[in-house]
N, C-alpha and C positions, 0 to 999 in steps of 0.2 A: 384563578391564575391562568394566564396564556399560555398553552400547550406548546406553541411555538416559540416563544419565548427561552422553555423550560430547556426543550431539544436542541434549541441552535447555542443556549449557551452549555451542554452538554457538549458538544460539537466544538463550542469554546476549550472548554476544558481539554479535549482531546488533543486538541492541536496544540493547544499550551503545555500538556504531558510530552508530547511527543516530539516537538521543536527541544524541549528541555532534555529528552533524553539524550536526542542528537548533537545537542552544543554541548551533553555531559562526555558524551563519547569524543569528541573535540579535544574538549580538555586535559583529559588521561591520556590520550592518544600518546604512546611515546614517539612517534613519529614527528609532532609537531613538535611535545617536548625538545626535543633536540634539534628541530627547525630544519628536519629533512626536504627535500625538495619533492622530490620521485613520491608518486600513489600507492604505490607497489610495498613500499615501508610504512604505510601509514596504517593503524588497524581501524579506524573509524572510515577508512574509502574500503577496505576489506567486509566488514560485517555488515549482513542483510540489517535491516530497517528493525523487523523480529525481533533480531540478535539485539539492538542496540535498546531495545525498549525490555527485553527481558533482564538486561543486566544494571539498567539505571532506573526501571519506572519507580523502585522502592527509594531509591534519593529524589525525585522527580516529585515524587507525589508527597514526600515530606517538606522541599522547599516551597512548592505553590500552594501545601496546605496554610502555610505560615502566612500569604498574602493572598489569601482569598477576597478579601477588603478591596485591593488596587487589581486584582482581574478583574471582579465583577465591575469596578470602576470602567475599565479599560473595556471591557465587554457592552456597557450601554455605550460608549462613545462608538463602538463600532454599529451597534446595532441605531443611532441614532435616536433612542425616546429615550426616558427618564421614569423611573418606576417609583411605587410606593416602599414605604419600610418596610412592611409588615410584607411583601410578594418578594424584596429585596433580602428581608430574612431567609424564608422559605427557599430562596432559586440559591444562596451560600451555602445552606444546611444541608441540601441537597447535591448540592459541588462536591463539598466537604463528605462524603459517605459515597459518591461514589468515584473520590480519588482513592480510597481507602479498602472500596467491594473490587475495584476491576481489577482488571488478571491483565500482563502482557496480550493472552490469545485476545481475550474477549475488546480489548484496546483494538487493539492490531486489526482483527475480522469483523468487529462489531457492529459498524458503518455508523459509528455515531458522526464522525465529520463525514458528508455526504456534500456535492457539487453546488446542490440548493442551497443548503444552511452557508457552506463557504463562501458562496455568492452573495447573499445576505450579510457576513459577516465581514467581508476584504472589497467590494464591490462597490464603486460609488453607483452604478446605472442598474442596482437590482429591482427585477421588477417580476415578483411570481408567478405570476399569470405567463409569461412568454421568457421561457429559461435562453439565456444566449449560449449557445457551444460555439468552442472554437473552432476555427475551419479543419477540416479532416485533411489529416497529412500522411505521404508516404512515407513507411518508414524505409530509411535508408539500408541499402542492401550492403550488410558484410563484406570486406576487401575481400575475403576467398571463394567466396561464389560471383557465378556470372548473372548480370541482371538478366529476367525474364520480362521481355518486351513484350510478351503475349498478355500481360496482365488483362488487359484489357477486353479480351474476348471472352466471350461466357463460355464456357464448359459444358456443354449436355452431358446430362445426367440421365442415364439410361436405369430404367424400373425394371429391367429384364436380366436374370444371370447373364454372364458373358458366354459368348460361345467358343468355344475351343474346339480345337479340332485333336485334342487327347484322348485316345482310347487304350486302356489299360494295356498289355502286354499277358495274352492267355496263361503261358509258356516262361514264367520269366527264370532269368540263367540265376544260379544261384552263385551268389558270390564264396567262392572258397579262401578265406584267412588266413589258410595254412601256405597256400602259393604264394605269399608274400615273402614267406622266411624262408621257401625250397629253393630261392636263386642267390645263397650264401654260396 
């Protein structure tokens, strides 16, 4: 069976977990429920990504268990070839154990969806040999700070302690506590 094969639709599954948990959080939202407008009321714009996979993966991972069938379907049309029964068994049975092994953390930190695989997988121009990144952008600076226009210059980094011209005090006064309350 193809190793890679195995890992990107691993990488499938991930992201079909985790889109699911998020459209679950959607859905309870009592925010939307009542067709509030404002972010601020909504608790699925409130809750870290985490959050929202610790509290649905166990409904998440019960409804994609049920159509493991049309993922894996959905899954060769993304990946483009066409597999045998018998590698087509194997890559379900394997889906299927570990929607049912992972843990929220181990989803969340585990990098089973990786840039590669997601390239592979949503990408019509994937080509593994030459990974394409997106152009590097600045992130936009906070309305309460001011921009810093020096970005641009490099920093020297000094290998040497700083020098300071602090030399302890031989003699030092000792602070008395009790003169704070003698001026009642």
């Amino acid at each position: 069976m193809n190793t890679n094969l195995s890992d990107c639709w691993l990488g499938y599954l991930t992201y079909a977990t985790i889109e699911k948990c998020v459209s679950l959080s959607k859905e309870y939202c009592p925010g939307c429920i009542q067709g509030l407008i404002s972010s601020l009321l909504h608790d699925h714009q409130q809750a870290s990504l985490l959050n929202k996979i610790e509290t649905y993966l166990n409904e998440s991972r019960g409804l994609l268990s049920s159509k493991l069938d049309e993922l894996f379907t959905d899954f060769l049309k993304h990946m483009k070839r066409s597999t045998i029964e018998e590698e087509k068994q194997t890559l379900i049975t394997n889906g299927r154990n570990f929607l049912f092994i992972v843990t929220p953390l181990s989803l969340y930190y585990g990098r089973f969806l990786t840039e590669e695989k997601y390239s592979a997988l949503f990408t019509e121009s994937y080509n593994p040999k030459k990974p394409s990144h997106p152009p590097k952008r600045k992130r936009p600076t906070p309305s309460h700070q001011e921009p810093d226009n020096n970005l641009h210059k490099k920093k020297k980094i000094s290998t040497h302690p700083p020098q300071t011209s602090y030399k302890p005090d031989r003699n030092p006064k000792q602070f008395d506590i009790e003169s704070l309350y003698d001026s009642e």
